[in-house]
MIGUMAR-305634 format. One record per residue (C-alpha): z, x, y. Coordinates in steps of 0.2 Angstrom, whole numbers, padded with zeros to 4 digits, always signed. Example, Ala and Ser with C-alpha at 12.3 -4.5 7.8 and 13.67 -1.06 7.14 Angstrom:
+0039+0062-0022
+0036+0068-0005
//
This chain:
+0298+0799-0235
+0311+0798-0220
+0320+0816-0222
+0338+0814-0224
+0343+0831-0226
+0361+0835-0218
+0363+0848-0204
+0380+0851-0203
+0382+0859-0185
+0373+0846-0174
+0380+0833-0186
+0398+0839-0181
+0391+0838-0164
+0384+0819-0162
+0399+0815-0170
+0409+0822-0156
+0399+0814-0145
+0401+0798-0151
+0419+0796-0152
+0420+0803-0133
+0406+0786-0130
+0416+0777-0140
+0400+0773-0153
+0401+0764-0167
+0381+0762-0175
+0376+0747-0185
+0368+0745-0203
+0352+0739-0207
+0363+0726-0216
+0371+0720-0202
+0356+0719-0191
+0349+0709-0202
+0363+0699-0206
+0375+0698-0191
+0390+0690-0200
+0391+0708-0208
+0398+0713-0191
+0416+0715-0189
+0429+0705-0179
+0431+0718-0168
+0413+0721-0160
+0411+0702-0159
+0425+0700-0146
+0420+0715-0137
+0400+0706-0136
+0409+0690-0130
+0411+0701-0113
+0396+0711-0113
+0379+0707-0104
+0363+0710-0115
+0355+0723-0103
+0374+0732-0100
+0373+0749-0106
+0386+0748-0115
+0388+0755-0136
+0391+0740-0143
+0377+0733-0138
+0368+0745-0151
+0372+0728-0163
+0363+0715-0153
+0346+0727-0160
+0344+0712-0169
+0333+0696-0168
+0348+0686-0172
+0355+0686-0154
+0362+0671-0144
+0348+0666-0130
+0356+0671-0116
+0360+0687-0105
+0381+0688-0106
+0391+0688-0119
+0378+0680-0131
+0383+0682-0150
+0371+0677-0164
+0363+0663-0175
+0347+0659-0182
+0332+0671-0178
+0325+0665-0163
+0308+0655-0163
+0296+0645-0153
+0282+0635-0162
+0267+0630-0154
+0261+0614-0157
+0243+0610-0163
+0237+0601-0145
+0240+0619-0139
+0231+0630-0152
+0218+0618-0157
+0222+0624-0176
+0232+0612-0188
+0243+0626-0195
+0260+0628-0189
+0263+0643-0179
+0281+0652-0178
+0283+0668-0167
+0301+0677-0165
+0304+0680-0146
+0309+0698-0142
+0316+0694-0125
+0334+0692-0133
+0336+0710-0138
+0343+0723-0126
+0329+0731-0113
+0321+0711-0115
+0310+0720-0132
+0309+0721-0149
+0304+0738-0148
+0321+0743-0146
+0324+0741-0163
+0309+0753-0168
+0317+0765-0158
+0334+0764-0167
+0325+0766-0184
+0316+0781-0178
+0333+0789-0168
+0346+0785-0181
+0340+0794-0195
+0340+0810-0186
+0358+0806-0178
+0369+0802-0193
+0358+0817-0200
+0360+0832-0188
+0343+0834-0189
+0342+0830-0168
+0358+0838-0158
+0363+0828-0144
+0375+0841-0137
+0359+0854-0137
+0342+0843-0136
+0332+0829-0127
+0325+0815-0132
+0309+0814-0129
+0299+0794-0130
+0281+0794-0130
+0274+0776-0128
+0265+0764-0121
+0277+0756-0112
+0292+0747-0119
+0297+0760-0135
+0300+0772-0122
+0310+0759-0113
+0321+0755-0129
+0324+0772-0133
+0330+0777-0117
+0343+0763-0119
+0347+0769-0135
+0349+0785-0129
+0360+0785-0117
+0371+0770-0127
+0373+0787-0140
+0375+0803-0123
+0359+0807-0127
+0347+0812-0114
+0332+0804-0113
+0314+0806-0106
+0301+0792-0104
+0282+0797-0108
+0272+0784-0103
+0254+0783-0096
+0255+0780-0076
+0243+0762-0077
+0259+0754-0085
+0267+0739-0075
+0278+0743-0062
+0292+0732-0069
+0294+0748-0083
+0294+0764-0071
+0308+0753-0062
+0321+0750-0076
+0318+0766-0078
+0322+0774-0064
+0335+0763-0063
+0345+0767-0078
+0343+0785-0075
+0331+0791-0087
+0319+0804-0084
+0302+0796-0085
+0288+0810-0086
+0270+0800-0085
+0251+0803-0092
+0233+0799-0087
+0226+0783-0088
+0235+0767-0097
+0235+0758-0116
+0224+0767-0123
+0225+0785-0115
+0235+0790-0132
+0226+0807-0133
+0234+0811-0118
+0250+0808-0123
+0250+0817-0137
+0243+0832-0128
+0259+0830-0116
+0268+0827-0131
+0262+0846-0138
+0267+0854-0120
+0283+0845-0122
+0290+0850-0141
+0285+0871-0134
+0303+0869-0127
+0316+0869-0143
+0329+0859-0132
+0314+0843-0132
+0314+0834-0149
+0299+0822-0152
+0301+0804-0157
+0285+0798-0161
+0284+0780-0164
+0265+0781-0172
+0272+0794-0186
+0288+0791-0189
+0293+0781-0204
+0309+0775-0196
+0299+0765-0184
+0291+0756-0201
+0307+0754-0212
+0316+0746-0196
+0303+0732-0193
+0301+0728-0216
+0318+0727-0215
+0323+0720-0200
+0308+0710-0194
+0301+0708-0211
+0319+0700-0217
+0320+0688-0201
+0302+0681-0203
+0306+0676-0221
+0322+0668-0216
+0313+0659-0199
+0300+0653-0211
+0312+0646-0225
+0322+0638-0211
+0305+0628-0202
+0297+0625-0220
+0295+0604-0225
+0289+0603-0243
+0274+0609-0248
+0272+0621-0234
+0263+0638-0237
+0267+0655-0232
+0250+0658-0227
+0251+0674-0215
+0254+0684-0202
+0248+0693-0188
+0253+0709-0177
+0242+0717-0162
+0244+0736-0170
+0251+0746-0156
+0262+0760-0165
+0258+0749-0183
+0278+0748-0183
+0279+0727-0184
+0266+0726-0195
+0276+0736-0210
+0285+0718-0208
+0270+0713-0217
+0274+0724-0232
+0292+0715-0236
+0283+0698-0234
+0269+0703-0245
+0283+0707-0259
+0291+0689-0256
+0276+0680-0253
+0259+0688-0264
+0248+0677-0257
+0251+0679-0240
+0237+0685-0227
+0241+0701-0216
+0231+0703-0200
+0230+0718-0188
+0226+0713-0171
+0219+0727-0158
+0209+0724-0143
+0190+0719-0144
+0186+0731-0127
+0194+0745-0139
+0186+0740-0156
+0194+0756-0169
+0198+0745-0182
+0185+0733-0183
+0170+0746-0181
+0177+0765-0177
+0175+0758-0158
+0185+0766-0143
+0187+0759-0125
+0201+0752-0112
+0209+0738-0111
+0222+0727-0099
+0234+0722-0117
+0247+0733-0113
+0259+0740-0128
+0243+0740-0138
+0238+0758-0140
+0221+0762-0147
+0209+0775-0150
+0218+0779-0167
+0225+0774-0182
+0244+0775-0183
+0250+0787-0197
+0264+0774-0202
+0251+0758-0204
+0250+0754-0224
+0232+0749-0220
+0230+0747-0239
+0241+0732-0236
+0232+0724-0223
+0220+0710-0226
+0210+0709-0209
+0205+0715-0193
+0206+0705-0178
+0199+0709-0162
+0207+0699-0148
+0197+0701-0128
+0210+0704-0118
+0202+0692-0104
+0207+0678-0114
+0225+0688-0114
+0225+0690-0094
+0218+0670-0090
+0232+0663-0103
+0245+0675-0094
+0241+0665-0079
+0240+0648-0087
+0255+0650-0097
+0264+0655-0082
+0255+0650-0066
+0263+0631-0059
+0248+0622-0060
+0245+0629-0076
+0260+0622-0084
+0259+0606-0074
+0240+0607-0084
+0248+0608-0098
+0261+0593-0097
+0249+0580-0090
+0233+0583-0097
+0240+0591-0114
+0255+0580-0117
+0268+0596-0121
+0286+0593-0115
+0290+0600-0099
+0304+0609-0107
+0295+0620-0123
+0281+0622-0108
+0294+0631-0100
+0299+0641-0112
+0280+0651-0113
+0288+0664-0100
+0293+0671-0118
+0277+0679-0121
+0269+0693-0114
+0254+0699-0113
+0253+0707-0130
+0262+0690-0136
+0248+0681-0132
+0235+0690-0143
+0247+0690-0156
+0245+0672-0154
+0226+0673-0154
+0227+0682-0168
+0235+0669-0177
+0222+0655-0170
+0206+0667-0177
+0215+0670-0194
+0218+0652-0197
+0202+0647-0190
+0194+0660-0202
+0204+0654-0217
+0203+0635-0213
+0224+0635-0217
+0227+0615-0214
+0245+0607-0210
+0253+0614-0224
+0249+0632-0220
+0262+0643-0208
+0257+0659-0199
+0272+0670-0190
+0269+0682-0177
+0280+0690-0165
+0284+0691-0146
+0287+0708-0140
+0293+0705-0123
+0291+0692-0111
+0284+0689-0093
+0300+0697-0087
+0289+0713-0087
+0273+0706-0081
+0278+0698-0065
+0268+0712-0055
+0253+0707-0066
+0253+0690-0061
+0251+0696-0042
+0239+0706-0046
+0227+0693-0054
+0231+0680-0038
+0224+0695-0027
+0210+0699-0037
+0206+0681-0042
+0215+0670-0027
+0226+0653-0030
+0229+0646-0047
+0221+0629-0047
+0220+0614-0060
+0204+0618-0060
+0204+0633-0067
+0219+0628-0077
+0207+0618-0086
+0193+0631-0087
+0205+0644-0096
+0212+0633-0108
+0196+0626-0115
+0186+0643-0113
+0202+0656-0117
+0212+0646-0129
+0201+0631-0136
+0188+0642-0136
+0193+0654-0148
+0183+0656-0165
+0181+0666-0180
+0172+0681-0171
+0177+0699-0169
+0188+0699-0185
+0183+0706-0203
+0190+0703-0220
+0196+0719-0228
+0185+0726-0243
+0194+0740-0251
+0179+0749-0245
+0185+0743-0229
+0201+0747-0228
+0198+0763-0235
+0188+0768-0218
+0200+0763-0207
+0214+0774-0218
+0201+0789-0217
+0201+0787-0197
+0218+0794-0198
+0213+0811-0204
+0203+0814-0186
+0220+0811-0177
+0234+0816-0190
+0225+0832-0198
+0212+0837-0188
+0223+0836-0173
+0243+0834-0174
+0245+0845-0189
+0248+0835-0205
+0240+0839-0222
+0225+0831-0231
+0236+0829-0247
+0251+0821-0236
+0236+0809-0231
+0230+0806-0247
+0249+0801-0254
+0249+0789-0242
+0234+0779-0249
+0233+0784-0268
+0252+0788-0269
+0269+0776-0266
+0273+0784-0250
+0276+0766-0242
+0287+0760-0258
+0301+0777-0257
+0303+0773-0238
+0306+0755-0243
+0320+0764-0258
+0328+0773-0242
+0338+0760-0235
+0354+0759-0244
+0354+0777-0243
+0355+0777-0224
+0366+0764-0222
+0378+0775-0233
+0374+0788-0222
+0378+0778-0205
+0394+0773-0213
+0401+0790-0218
+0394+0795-0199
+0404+0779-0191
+0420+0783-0202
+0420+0801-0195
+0418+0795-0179
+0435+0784-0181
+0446+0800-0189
//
């Protein structure tokens, strides 16, 4: 469970520092549903950009927000669906777009859930301590933002081989950025910086891959706002059939657990990189699918709820980046397709790691033979916003974009995606890749066999899920202190 115990000295403390920021934190109950948000912070959003670091924009954490980068307010979840002549499945396909939030990413929200907590707790002082990010790229992003939007200050652990765009926002906003060997899946070397870093009392760890905050954000948040996109695209007789999340930190797939509650019959997959195989056959490797660390299982992944492992290449991920984005790519895609200019236009919202969230989704339903009745949700993490460097870097190494090879990568990369690489979860099966956890979690980062056991055997998952009202209480009392 998320530890809620009150410590009254650094709780006195962030409170100070919050009136002198002028912080006022938002509920789970108002992230999820925005007309929860008082008058007040609605006028003062009407003048705010999206990126401005600026405390009110903690309530924009949120997949409600208004398209667009100033003064934006909120409405239905944002979604794209892509159409059948696209995909080559007859499933429809919904995917919420994480370029609306703050930093241009979802993962801003997985680093409020894993901040909060500790905040309106006491538990991290942010008059005496640091906070320190390790990631993979874009949950160090979102919990610098946070960060400083709360006085707190914040260090960046990332692996050096992320894209440039990352180190520059950054550097820019004034965060401390301290970096690691290697790229996705270097995660051993992060938490080996990570264990030099928490020797100094004044660097307090948030570690997305344990902490339960991360999880409870995305089955409240997430979770709730794929329900409510579903119920708002369903015609009659549609299905919720399933969905799908590359793994990363395993926070967006505990989205999966409240979905499985409202919808039993639904499908939950697990997506990782096929050059880095963990969950499909104890595999390790690299791979170019960045935000999707590998080489271990999260602790926070319920893998007793998920129903499949997917393996996506992440060459297919690289050519659609280009295809999706390159202009003779998209003119590919108007003329010889026949998809509106204008949603062609709108596939800068994916990234790379939105793309195989999108394979995934073509695998599962290809796997399942779901029909036009049958809907899958995914997300989009970030968008091509981040990934412009990437771009270059495949005109270099591969030269011009051509219709050509607009037409080679859709028919081999997209049309060309089956039903191999992926595996339907035995409980046999999903009890091996819980049991991967214990080389990472016990053997290596301290936790206890019987604290790995609860969270299979036990109802560990369930009492996070309890939590919420109780933390919301616990952000009101912290906000009315803050007021006087």
């Amino acid at each position: 469970m998320i530890d809620l115990t009150i410590h009254k000295e650094g709780l006195s403390h962030n409170i100070r520092r919050a009136r002198e920021k002028g912080v006022i934190i938002p509920t789970f109950a108002q992230m999820k549903n925005p007309e929860l948000i008082p008058a007040e912070i609605r006028e003062r959003l009407k003048n705010t950009g999206l990126w401005d670091l600026d405390p009110v924009n903690l309530f924009r954490i949120s997949w409600h927000n208004e398209p667009k980068a100033q003064g934006g307010l909120f409405g239905q979840p944002n979604v794209i669906e892509f159409p059948s002549e696209l995909t080559g499945v007859p499933c429809r396909i919904l995917a919420l777009a994480g370029k609306w939030f703050p930093t241009g990413c979802h993962k801003v929200g997985a680093s409020f859930g894993s901040l909060i907590p500790q905040l309106v707790t006491g538990q991290f002082d942010s008059e005496t301590q640091r906070a320190v990010w390790p990631s993979t790229g874009n949950f160090c992003r979102g919990g610098a933002f946070n960060s400083l939007l709360l006085g707190v200050h914040p260090i960046g652990l990332m692996p050096a081989g992320m894209s440039r765009e990352r180190f520059d926002w950054l550097k820019q906003i004034g965060a401390e950025v301290v970096t690691t060997p290697g790229t996705e899946s270097n995660i051993k070397e992060i938490f080996d910086k990570v264990k030099e870093l928490s020797a100094d009392p004044q660097n307090r760890i948030f570690n997305q891959f344990a902490l339960m905050g991360n999880h409870l954000w995305h089955y409240e948040v997430t979770g709730d706002a794929m329900a409510e996109a579903f119920r708002n695209c369903a015609r009659p007789g549609d299905r919720f059939a399933g969905a799908c999340f590359m793994t990363g930190s395993a926070g967006t797939i505990g989205a999966g657990d409240k979905l499985k509650e409202l919808y039993p019959a639904l499908r939950l997959g697990a997506g990782e990189a096929l050059q880095c195989p963990t969950l499909l056959d104890n595999g390790y490797g690299s791979h170019r699918i960045e935000g999707t660390g590998d080489n271990h299982v999260p602790w926070i992944h319920n893998v007793r709820n998920t129903d499949m492992v997917i393996s996506i290449d992440d060459r297919d991920s690289m050519a659609l980046l280009r295809l999706f984005n390159e202009p003779e790519g998209r003119a590919y895609l108007v003329q010889e397709l026949g998809l509106r200019e204008d949603w062609v236009n709108t596939l800068g919202l994916l990234g790379i790691s939105g793309i195989s969230n999108l394979l995934c989704c073509i695998k599962m339903a290809k796997y399942y033979e779901f029909d036009s009745r049958d809907v899958l949700v995914t997300v989009l993490t970030d968008s091509m916003d981040l990934y412009g460097s990437r771009l270059g870097e495949l005109t270099q190494q591969f030269g011009p974009y051509t219709d050509r090879q607009a037409a080679i990568d859709y028919a081999l990369h997209m049309q060309g995606q089956n039903a191999d690489h992926l595996l339907e979860l035995t409980y046999r099966e999903r009890k091996r890749v819980h049991n991967l956890k214990y080389y990472t979690w016990v053997e290596q980062q301290g936790m206890t066999a019987q604290a790995l056991d609860e969270l299979w055997y036990g109802d560990a998952f369930a009492q996070v899920h309890q939590q919420t009202p109780a933390l919301d209480a616990l952000i009101e009392a912290f906000n009315q202190a803050v007021k006087g």
